[in-house]
One Martini backbone bead per residue (centre of mass of N, CA, C, O) as a GRO file, in nm:
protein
  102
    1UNK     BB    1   5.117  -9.217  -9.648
    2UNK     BB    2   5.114  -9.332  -9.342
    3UNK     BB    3   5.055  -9.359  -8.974
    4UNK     BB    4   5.147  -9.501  -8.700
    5UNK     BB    5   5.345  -9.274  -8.532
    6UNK     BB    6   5.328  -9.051  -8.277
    7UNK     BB    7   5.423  -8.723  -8.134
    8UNK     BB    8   5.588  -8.490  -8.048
    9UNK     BB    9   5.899  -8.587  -8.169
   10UNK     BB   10   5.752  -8.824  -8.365
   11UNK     BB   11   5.755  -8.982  -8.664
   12UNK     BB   12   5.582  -9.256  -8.763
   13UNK     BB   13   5.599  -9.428  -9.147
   14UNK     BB   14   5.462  -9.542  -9.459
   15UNK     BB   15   5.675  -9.573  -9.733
   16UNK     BB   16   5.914  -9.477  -9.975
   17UNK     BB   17   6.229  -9.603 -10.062
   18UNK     BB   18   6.403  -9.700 -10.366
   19UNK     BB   19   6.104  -9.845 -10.473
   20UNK     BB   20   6.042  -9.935 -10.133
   21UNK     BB   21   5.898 -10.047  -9.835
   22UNK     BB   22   5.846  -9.827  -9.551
   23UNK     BB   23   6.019  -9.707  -9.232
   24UNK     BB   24   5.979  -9.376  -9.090
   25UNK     BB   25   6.168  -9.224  -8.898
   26UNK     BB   26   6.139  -8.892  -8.712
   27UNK     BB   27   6.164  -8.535  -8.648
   28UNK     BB   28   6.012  -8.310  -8.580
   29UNK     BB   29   6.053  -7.969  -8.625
   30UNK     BB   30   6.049  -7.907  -8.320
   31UNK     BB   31   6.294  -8.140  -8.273
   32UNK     BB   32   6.516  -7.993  -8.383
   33UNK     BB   33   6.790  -8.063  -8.247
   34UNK     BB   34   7.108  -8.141  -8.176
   35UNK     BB   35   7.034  -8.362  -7.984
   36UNK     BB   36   6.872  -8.516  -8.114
   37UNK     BB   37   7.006  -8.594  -8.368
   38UNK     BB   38   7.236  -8.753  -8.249
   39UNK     BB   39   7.012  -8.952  -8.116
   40UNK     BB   40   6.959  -9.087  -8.411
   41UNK     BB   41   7.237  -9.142  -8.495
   42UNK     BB   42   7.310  -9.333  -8.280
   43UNK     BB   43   7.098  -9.532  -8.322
   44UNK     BB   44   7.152  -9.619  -8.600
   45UNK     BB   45   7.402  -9.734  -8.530
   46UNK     BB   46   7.349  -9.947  -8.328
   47UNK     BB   47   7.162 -10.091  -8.518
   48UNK     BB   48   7.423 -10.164  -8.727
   49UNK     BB   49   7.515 -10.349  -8.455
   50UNK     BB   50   7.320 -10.533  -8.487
   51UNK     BB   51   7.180 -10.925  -8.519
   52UNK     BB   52   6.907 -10.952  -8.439
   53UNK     BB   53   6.567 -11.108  -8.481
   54UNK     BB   54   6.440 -10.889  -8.264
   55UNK     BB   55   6.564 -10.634  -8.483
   56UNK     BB   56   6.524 -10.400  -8.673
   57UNK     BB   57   6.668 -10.323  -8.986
   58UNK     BB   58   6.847 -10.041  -9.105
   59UNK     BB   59   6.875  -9.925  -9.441
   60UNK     BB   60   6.901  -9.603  -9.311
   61UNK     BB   61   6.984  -9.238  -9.362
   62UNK     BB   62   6.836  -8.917  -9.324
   63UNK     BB   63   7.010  -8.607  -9.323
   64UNK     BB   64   6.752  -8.423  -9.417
   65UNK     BB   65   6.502  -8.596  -9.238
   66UNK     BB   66   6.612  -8.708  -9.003
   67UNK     BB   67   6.590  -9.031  -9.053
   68UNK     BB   68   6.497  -9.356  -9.024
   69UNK     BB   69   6.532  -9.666  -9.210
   70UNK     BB   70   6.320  -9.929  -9.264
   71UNK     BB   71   6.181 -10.231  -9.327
   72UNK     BB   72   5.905 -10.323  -9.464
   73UNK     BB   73   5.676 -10.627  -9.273
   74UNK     BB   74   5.385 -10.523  -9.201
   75UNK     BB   75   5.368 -10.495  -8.944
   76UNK     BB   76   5.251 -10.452  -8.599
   77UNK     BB   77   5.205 -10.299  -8.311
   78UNK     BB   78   5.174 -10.399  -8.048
   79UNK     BB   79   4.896 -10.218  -7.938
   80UNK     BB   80   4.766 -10.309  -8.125
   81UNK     BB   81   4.742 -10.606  -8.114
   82UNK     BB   82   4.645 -10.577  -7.797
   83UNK     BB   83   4.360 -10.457  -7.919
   84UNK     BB   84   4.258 -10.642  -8.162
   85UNK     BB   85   4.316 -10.864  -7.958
   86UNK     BB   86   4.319 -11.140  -7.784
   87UNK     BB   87   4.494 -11.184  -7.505
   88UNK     BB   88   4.624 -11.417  -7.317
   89UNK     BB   89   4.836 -11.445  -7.029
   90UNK     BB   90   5.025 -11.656  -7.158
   91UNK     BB   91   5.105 -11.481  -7.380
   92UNK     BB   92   5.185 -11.252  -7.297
   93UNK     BB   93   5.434 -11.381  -7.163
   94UNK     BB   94   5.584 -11.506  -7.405
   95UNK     BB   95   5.632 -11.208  -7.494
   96UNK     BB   96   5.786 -11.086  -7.272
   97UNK     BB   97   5.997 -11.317  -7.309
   98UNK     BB   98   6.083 -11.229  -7.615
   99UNK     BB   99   6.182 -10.905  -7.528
  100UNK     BB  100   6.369 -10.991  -7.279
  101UNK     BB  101   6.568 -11.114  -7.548
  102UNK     BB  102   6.590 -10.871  -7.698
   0.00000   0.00000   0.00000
């Protein structure tokens, strides 16, 4: 298991499930409040009724550990990219809208 992303109350990793590589997405011991979980499941929801290119589609839901999980597809998040790569002003605009687009 890898860590991608931390927060006060988010973990997402790298990891398996039924398999095959994932990332999932959790919500940590401390924030399991019944509104963080029921907002994770409407999360989970919403993800399940888009169809677009520019959407990660979720796998699943793990009830157990209130997590989202995701097909893990290798890629790195925009913060690294933009970290480990230079990337020139026109590039970044190219990105900005791709997302507006998403």
């Amino acid at each position: 298991m890898k860590t991608i992303y931390e927060s006060a109350s988010t973990l997402v990793v790298r990891d398996e499930w039924q398999g095959r590589a994932v990332v999932k997405k959790s919500l940590k011991p401390q924030a399991l409040t019944p509104s963080a979980i029921a907002r994770y499941q409407r999360e989970f929801d919403l993800n399940q009724s888009l169809t677009s290119p520019y959407v990660c589609q979720a796998v699943g839901y793990d009830d157990q550990q209130h997590c989202i999980i995701f097909e893990d597809d290798n890629g790195i998040s925009l913060r690294e990219y933009l970290v480990r790569e230079h990337v020139p002003f026109d590039q970044r605009m190219v990105i900005a809208r791709q997302i507006a687009l998403a």
